[in-house]
C-alpha beads as a LAMMPS data file, in Angstrom:
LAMMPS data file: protein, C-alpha beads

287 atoms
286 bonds

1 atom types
1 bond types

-500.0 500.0 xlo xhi
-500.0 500.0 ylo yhi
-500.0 500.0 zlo zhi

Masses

1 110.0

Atoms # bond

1 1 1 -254.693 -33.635 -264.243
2 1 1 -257.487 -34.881 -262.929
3 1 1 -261.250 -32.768 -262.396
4 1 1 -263.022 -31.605 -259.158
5 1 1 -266.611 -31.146 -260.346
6 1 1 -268.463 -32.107 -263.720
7 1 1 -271.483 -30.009 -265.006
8 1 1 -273.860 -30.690 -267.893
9 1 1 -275.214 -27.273 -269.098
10 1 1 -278.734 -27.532 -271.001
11 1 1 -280.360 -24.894 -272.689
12 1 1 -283.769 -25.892 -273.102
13 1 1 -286.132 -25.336 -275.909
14 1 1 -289.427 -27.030 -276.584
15 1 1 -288.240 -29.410 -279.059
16 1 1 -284.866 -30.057 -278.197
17 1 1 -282.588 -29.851 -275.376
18 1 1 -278.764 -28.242 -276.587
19 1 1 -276.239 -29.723 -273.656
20 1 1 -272.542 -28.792 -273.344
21 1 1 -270.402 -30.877 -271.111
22 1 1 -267.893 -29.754 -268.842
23 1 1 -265.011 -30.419 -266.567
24 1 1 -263.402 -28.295 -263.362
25 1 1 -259.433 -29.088 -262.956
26 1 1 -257.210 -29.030 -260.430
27 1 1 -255.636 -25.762 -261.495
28 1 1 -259.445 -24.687 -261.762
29 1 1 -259.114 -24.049 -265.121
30 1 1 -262.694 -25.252 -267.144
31 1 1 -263.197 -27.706 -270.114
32 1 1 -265.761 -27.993 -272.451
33 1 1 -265.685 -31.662 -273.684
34 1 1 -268.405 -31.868 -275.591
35 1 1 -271.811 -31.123 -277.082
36 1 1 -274.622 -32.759 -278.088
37 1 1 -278.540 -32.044 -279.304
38 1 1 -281.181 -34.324 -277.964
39 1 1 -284.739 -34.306 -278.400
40 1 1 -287.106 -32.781 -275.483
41 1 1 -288.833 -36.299 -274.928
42 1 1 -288.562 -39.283 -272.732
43 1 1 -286.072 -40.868 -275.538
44 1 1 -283.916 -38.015 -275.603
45 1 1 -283.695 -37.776 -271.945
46 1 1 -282.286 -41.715 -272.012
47 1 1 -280.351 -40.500 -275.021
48 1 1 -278.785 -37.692 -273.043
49 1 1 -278.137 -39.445 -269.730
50 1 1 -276.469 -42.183 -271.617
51 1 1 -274.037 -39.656 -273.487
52 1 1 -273.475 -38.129 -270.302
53 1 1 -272.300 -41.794 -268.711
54 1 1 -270.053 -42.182 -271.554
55 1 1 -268.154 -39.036 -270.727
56 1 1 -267.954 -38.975 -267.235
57 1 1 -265.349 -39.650 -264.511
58 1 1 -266.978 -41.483 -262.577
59 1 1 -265.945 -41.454 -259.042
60 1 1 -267.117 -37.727 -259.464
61 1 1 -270.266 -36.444 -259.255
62 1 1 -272.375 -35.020 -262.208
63 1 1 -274.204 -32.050 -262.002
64 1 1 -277.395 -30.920 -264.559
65 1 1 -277.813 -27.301 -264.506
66 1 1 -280.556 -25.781 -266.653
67 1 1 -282.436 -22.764 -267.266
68 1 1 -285.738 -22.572 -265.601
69 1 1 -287.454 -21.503 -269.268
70 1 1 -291.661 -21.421 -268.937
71 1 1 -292.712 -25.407 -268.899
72 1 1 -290.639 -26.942 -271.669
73 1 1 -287.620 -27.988 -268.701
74 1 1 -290.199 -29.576 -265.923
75 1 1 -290.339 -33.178 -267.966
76 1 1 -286.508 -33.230 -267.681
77 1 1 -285.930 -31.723 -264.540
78 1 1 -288.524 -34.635 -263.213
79 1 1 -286.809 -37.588 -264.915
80 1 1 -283.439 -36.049 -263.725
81 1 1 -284.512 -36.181 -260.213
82 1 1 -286.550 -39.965 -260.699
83 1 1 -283.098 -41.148 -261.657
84 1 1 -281.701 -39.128 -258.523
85 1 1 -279.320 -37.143 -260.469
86 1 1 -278.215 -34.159 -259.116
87 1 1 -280.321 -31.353 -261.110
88 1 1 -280.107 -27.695 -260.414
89 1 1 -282.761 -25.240 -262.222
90 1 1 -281.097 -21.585 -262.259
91 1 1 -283.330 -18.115 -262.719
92 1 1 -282.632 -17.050 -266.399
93 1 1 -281.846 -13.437 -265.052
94 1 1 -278.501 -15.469 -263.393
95 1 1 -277.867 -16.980 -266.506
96 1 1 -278.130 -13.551 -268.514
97 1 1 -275.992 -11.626 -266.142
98 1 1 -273.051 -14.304 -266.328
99 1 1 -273.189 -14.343 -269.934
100 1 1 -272.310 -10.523 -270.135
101 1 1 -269.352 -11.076 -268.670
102 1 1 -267.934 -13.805 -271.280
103 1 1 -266.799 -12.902 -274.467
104 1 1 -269.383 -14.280 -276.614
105 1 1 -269.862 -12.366 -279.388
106 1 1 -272.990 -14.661 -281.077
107 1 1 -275.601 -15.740 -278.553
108 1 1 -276.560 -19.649 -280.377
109 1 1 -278.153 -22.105 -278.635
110 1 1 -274.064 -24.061 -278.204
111 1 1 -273.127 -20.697 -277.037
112 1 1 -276.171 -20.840 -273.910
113 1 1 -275.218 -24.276 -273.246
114 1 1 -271.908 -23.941 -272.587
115 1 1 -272.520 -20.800 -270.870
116 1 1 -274.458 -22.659 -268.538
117 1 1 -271.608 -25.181 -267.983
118 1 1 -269.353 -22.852 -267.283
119 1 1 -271.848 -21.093 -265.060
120 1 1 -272.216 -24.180 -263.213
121 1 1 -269.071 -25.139 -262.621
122 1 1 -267.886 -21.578 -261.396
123 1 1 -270.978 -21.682 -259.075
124 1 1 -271.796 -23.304 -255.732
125 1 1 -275.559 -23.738 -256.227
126 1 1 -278.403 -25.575 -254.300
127 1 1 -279.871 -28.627 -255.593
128 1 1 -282.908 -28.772 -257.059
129 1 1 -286.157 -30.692 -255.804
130 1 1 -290.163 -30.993 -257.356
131 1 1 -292.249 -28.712 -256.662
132 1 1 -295.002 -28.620 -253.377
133 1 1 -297.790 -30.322 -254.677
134 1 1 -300.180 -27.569 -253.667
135 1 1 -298.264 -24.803 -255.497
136 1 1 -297.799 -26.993 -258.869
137 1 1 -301.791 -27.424 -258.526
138 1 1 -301.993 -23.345 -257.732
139 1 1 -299.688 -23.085 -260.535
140 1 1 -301.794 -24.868 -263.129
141 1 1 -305.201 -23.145 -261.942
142 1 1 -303.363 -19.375 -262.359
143 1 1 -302.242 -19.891 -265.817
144 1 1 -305.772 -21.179 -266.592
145 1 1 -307.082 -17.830 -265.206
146 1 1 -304.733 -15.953 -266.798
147 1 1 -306.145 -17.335 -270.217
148 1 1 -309.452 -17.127 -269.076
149 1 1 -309.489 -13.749 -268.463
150 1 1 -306.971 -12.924 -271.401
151 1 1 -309.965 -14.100 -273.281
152 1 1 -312.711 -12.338 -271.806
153 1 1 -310.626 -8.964 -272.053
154 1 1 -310.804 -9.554 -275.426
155 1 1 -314.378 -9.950 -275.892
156 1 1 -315.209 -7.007 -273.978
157 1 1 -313.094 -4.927 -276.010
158 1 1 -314.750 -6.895 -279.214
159 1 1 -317.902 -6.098 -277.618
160 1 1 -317.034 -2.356 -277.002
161 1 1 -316.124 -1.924 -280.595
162 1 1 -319.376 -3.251 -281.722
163 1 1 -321.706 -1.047 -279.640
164 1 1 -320.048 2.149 -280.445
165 1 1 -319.789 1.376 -284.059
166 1 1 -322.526 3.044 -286.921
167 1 1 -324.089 0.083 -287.077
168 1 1 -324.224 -2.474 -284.685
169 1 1 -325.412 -5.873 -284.771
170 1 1 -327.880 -7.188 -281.782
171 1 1 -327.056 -11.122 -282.532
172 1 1 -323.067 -10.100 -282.011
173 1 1 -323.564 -8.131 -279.021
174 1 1 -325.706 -10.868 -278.158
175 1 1 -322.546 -13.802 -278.553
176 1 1 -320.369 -11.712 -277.357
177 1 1 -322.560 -10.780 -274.261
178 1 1 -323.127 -14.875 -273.165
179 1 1 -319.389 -15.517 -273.823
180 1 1 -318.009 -13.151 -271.048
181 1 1 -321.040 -14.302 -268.931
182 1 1 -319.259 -17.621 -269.401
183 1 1 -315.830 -16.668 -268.953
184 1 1 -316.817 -14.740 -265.859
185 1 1 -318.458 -18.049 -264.240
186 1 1 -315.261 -19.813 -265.202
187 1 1 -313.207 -16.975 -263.768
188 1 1 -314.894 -17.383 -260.397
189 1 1 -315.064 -21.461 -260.712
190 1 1 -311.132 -20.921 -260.825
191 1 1 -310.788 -18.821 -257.910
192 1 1 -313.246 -21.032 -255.525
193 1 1 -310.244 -23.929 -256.859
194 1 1 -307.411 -21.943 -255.994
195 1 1 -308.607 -20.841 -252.823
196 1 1 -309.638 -24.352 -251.881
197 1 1 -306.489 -25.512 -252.331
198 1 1 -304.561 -23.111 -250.433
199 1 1 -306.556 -23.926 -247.822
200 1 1 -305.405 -26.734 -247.232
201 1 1 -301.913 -26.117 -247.052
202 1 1 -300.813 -23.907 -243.970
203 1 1 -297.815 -22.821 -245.853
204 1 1 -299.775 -21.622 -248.716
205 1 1 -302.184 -19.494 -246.139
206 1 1 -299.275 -17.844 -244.592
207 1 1 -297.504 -17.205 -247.700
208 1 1 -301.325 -15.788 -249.103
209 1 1 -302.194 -13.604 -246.154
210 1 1 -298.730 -12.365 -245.742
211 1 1 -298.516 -11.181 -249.664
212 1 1 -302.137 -10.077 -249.958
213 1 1 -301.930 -7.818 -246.653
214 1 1 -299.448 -5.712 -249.187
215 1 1 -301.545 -2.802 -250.341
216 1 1 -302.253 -3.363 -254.361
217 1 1 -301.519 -7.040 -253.957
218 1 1 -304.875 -9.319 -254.278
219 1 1 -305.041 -12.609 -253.234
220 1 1 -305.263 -13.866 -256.648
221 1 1 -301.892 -12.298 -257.248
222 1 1 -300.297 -13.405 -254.380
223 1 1 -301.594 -16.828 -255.288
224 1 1 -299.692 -16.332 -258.554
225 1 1 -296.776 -15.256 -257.047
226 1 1 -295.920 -18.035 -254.503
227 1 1 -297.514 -20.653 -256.748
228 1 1 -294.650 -19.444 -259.369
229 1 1 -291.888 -19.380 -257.109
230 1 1 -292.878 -22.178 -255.470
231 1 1 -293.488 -20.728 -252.144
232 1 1 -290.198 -18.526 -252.950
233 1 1 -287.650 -21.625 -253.376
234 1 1 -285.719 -20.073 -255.930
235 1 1 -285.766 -16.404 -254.926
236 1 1 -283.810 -14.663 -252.345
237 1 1 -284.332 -11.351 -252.625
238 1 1 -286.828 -8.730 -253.436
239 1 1 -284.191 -7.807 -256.697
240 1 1 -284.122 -11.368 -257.860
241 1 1 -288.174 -11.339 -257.295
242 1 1 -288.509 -7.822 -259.568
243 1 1 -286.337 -9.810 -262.015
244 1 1 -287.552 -13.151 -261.907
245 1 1 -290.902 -11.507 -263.249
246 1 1 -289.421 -9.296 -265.762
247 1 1 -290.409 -6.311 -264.180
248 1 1 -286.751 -4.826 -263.384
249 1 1 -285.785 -1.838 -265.964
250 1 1 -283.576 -1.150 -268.721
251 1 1 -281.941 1.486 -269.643
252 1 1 -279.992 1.623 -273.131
253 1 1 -277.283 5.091 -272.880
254 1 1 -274.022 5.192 -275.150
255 1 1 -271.974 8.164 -274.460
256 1 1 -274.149 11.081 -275.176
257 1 1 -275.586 10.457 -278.286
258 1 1 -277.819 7.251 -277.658
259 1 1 -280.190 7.154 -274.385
260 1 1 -283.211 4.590 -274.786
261 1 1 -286.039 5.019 -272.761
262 1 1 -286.370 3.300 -269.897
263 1 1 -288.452 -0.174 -270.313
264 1 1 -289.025 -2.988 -268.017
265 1 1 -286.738 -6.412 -269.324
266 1 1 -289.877 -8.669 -269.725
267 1 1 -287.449 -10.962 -269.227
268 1 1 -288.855 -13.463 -267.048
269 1 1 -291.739 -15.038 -265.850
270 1 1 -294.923 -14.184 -267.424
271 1 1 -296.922 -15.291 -265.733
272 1 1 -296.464 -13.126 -262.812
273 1 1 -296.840 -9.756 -264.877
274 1 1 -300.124 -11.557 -266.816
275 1 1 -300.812 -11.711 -263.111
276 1 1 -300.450 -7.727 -262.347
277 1 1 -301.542 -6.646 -266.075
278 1 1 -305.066 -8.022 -265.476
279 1 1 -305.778 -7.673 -262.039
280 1 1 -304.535 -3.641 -262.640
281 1 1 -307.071 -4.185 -265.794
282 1 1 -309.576 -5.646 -263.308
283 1 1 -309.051 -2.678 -261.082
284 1 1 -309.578 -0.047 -264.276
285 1 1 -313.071 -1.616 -264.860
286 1 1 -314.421 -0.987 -261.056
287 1 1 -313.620 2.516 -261.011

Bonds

1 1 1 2
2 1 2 3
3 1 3 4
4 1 4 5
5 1 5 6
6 1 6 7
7 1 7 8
8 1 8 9
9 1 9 10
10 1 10 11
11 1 11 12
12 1 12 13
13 1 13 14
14 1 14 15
15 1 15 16
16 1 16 17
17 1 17 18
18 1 18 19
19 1 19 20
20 1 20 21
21 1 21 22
22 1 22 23
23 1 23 24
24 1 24 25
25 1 25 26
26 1 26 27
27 1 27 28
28 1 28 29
29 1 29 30
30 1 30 31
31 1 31 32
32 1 32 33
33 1 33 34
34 1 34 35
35 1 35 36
36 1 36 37
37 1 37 38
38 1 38 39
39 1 39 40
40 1 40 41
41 1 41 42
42 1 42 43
43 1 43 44
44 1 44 45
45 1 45 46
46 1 46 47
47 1 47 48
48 1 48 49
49 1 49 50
50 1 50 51
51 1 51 52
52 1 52 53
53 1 53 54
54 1 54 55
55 1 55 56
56 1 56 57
57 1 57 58
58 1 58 59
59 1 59 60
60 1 60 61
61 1 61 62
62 1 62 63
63 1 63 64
64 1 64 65
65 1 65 66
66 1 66 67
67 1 67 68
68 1 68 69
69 1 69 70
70 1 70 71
71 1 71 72
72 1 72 73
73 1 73 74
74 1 74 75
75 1 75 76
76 1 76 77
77 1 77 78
78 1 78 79
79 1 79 80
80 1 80 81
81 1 81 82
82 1 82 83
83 1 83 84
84 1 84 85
85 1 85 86
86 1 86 87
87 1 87 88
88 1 88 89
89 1 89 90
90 1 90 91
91 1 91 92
92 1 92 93
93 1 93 94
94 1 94 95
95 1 95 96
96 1 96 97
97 1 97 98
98 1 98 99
99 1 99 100
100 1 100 101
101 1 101 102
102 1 102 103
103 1 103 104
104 1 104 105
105 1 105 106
106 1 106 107
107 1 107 108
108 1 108 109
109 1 109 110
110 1 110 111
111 1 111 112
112 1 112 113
113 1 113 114
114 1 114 115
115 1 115 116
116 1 116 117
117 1 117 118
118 1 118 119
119 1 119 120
120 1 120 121
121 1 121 122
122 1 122 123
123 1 123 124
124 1 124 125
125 1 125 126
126 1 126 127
127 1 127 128
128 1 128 129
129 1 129 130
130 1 130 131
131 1 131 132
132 1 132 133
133 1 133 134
134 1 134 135
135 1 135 136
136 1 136 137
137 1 137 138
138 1 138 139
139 1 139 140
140 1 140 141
141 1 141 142
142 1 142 143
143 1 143 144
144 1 144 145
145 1 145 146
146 1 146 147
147 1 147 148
148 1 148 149
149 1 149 150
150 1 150 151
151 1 151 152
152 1 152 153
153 1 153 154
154 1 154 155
155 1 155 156
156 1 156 157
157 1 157 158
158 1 158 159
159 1 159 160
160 1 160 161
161 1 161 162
162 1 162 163
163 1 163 164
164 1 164 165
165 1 165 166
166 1 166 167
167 1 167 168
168 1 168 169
169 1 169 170
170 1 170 171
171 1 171 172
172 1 172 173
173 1 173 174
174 1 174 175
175 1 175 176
176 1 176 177
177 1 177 178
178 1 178 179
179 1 179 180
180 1 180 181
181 1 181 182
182 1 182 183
183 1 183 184
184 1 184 185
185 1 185 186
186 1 186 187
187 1 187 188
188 1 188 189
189 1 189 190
190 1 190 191
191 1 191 192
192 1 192 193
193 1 193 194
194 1 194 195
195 1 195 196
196 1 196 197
197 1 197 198
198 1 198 199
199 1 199 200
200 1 200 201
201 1 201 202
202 1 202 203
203 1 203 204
204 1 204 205
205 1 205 206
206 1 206 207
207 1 207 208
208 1 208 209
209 1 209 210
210 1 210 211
211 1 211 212
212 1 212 213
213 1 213 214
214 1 214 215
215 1 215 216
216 1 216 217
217 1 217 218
218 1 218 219
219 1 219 220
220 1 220 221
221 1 221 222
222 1 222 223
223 1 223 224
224 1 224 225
225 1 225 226
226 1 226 227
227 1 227 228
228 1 228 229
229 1 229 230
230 1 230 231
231 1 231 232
232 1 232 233
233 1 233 234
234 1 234 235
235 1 235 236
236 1 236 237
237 1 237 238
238 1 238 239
239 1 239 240
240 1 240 241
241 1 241 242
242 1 242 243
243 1 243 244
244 1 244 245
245 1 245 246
246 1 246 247
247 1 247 248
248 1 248 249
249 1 249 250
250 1 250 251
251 1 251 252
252 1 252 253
253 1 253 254
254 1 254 255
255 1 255 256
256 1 256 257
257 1 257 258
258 1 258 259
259 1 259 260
260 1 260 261
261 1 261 262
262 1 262 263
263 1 263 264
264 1 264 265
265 1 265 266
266 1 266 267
267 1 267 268
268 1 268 269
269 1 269 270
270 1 270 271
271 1 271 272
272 1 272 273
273 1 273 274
274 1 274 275
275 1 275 276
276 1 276 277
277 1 277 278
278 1 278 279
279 1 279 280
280 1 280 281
281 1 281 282
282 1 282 283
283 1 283 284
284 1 284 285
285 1 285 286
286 1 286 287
C-alpha cells in the first residue's frame, strides 16, 4: 500500500528538537515510522533533514509541522524554508486541543511529536513563510520593552519599599531613583524605534491605527499584537487571537464535587499579555 502525504512532527525545545515521522495510506489509515532526537543547532538541523531523506518516499512530498513555541523553533523553521522544504508552524492552542482527543495517557516529549504528526497528516494546513521584515524588527523592539519596563516596575516597587520603611536610606533611594530615570529614557528610545519603523510600512500603519482606535488598546499594544502575529498570518479569528495569547479561560468542574475557579490558560504567547499587564500597570500609575 502505498502513502498519500508524509509529515515530520517536531516538538521543539531549546536544546533539542524530538521529531516523529509519519506516513498517510491509501486506506487513510496513519503510520508512525519513526523517531528520532536531534540537537536544536545548525548540525542537528543537517542531522534531521538527512534522517528524514533516508525515510522518505520520495516522489511524495514531505511536510515539517511544528509548534510555534516562544523563539527556540525560528532557527529551524528558517533553515527549513532556505532549503525550500515545505514547513508549517501551527498555534500551540491547535496542537493542545487535538491532543485531547487521542488517547494519550502520558504527555512526553515522543508523545507531542507524534501528536503533531498525526495532527499534520489529518490536517490540510497552509504553508509556512518568514516573517515581514518590519514586524520581526517590531517584534524584537517589544520584547525589549517588555523587559525594560519589567525592570523598572521592579525598581519602583524596590523604591516604594524603601521610602515607607523605618529607616530609609538616601544613597538607595538615590540608585534606585537614576535607574528608573534610565529605564524610562530607554522606554521612550524604544517607542521612537518602534514607531519609526511602522512608519515605514503602510501595512503596519493600517494594522496600528486600526487596533489602537479600539478603546483600551494603545499603540504600543497594538504594536505588540500585530508584530506577534505577524500582521495576523497565523490567526483567523478573534477566539484563536484570545487563545493565541493565553488569555481564553478555564474552568476545572467534575460532577458536583470539584469546580475550580475560573483562570485564564496562560497558555500562549507572552508576550502579548506582558503587553496588556504593563500597559494596564502603566495606566494604574496615571490615575
Amino acid at each position: 500500500m502505498s502513502a498519500l502525504k508524509q509529515v515530520v512532527g517536531i516538538d521543539v525545545a531549546k536544546d533539542e528538537l524530538v521529531a516523529s515521522f509519519g506516513k498517510l495510506m491509501e486506506d487513510l489509515s496513519t503510520e508512525i515510522k519513526d523517531y528520532k532526537v536531534f540537537s536544536n543547532s545548525e548540525k542537528g538541523f543537517e542531522s534531521l533533514l538527512k534522517w528524514v531523506y533516508s525515510k522518505k518516499t520520495l516522489n511524495i512530498e514531505v511536510i515539517f509541522v511544528m509548534e510555534a513555541t516562544g523563539v527556540y523553533h525560528e532557527r529551524f523553521a528558517h533553515f527549513l524554508y532556505a532549503k525550500e522544504e515545505k514547513t508549517v508552524i501551527v498555534l500551540p492552542n491547535k496542537i493542545s486541543n487535538f491532543i485531547r482527543t487521542l488517547d494519550i495517557k502520558t504527555i512526553t516529549d515522543k508523545s507531542c511529536s507524534i501528536a503533531i504528526t498525526q495532527f499534520g497528516l489529518s490536517r490540510k494546513l497552509e504553508l509556512w513563510q518568514p516573517a515581514n521584515l518590519v514586524y520581526k524588527e517590531l517584534q524584537q523592539l517589544s520584547r525589549e520593552k517588555n523587559q525594560v519596563i519589567q525592570e523598572r516596575v521592579r525598581c519602583m516597587n524596590q523604591l516604594h519599599a524603601e521610602k515607607t520603611q523605618a529607616l530609609p536610606n538616601s544613597r538607595t533611594i538615590k540608585r534606585l531613583t537614576e535607574r528608573i530615570s534610565l529605564l524610562k529614557k530607554q522606554e521612550k528610545e524604544i517607542n521612537e524605534d518602534m514607531l519609526a519603523q511602522v512608519k515605514k510600512s503602510p501595512e503596519a500603519t493600517r494594522g496600528v491605527n486600526l487596533l489602537s482606535s479600539i478603546p483600551g488598546i494603545g499603540k504600543s499594544t497594538a504594536i505588540a499584537v500585530l508584530a506577534e502575529t505577524n500582521g495576523f498570518e497565523l490567526i483567523r479569528n478573534k477566539k484563536q487571537l484570545v487563545s493565541y495569547a493565553g488569555l481564553d479561560i478555564r474552568e476545572k468542574q467534575s460532577g458536583t464535587s470539584i469546580k475550580g475557579k475560573p483562570r485564564i490558560s496562560k497558555k500562549g504567547n507572552k508576550n502579548i499579555r506582558k503587553n496588556i499587564t504593563f500597559s494596564c500597570h502603566d495606566s494604574r500609575q496615571n490615575e
